[in-house]
N, C-alpha and C positions, 0 to 999 in steps of 0.2 A: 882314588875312585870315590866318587860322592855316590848317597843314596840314589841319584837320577840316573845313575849310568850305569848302563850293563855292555858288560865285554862277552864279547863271543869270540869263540877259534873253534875251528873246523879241521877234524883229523880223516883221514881217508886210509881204511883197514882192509885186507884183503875179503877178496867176496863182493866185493862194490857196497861194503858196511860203512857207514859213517857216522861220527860221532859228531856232534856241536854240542861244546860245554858254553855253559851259559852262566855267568859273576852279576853280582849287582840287583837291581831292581827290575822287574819284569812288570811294566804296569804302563798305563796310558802313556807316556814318554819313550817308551821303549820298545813296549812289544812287536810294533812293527817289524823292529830289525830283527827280529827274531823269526818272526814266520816268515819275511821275505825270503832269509838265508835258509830257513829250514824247505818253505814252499821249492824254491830251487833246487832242491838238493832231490826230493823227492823222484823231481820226473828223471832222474839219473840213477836212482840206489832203489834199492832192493830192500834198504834196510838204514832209516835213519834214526838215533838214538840221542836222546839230549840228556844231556847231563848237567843235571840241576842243583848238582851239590853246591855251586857256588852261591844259587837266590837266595838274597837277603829278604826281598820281601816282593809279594806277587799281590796283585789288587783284581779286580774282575776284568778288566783289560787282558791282561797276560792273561789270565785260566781261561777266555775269551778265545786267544790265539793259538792255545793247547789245542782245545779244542776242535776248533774249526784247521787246525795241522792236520786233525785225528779224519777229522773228512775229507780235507785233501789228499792223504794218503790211502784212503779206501777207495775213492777215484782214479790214483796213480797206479791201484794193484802194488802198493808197496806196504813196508809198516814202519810202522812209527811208534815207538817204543823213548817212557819216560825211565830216569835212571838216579838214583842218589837223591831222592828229594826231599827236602829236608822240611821241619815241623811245620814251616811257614807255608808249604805249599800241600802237606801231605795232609794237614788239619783242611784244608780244603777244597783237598779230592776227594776226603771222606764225606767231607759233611753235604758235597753236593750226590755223591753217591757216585762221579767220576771214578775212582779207584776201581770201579766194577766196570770201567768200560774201556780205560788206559789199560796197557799193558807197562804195569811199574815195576822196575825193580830195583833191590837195596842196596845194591849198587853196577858201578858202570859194570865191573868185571864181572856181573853177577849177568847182568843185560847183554852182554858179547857172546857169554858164555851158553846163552840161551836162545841164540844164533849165530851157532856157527860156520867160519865163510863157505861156503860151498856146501854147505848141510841143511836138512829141512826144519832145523828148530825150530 
């Protein structure tokens, strides 16, 4: 996997919870793929969680399509919840002042665990 490329895989948890862990670069080249699959996932879940331990490096593009997830899923009546995300992206949710508007957590298990299936977390 070179810096341009980002893998996604998509896990399906009881509760209609879903995870899409995210590897690689999340930036102009890539972010698309990421909110296509996340956007899709939305009008189905109740609850989609990205799991971000894998970004290597995120540019304004990808925090772009955080973002704008974060409003598609206010519109879907769903949530969308960040998970694992590491300096590269979390120096960046701070400094924009995101971190106060994402619901982040330090990790996945920590994010499931703070919805869970069938419960009003």
């Amino acid at each position: 996997m070179s810096l341009t490329d980002l893998q996604l895989s998509t896990t399906e948890r009881s509760g209609g919870r879903v995870v899409v862990a995210a590897a690689g670069a999340l930036d102009l080249h890539t972010a698309g793929g990421l909110y296509t699959r996340a956007e899709r996932l939305l009008a189905g879940h109740p609850l989609v969680v990205v799991d971000l331990s894998g970004i290597e490096f995120c540019d304004s593009t990808g925090y772009n399509a955080l973002l704008r997830l974060r409003r598609r899923a206010l519109e879907a009546d769903a949530r969308f919840v960040l998970a694992a995300a590491p300096p590269v992206v979390g120096r960046l949710l701070a400094l924009t002042g995101a971190d106060m508007v994402f619901e982040v957590h330090e990790t996945l298990a920590a994010a499931l665990a703070a919805h869970p299936a069938g419960g009003e977390g």
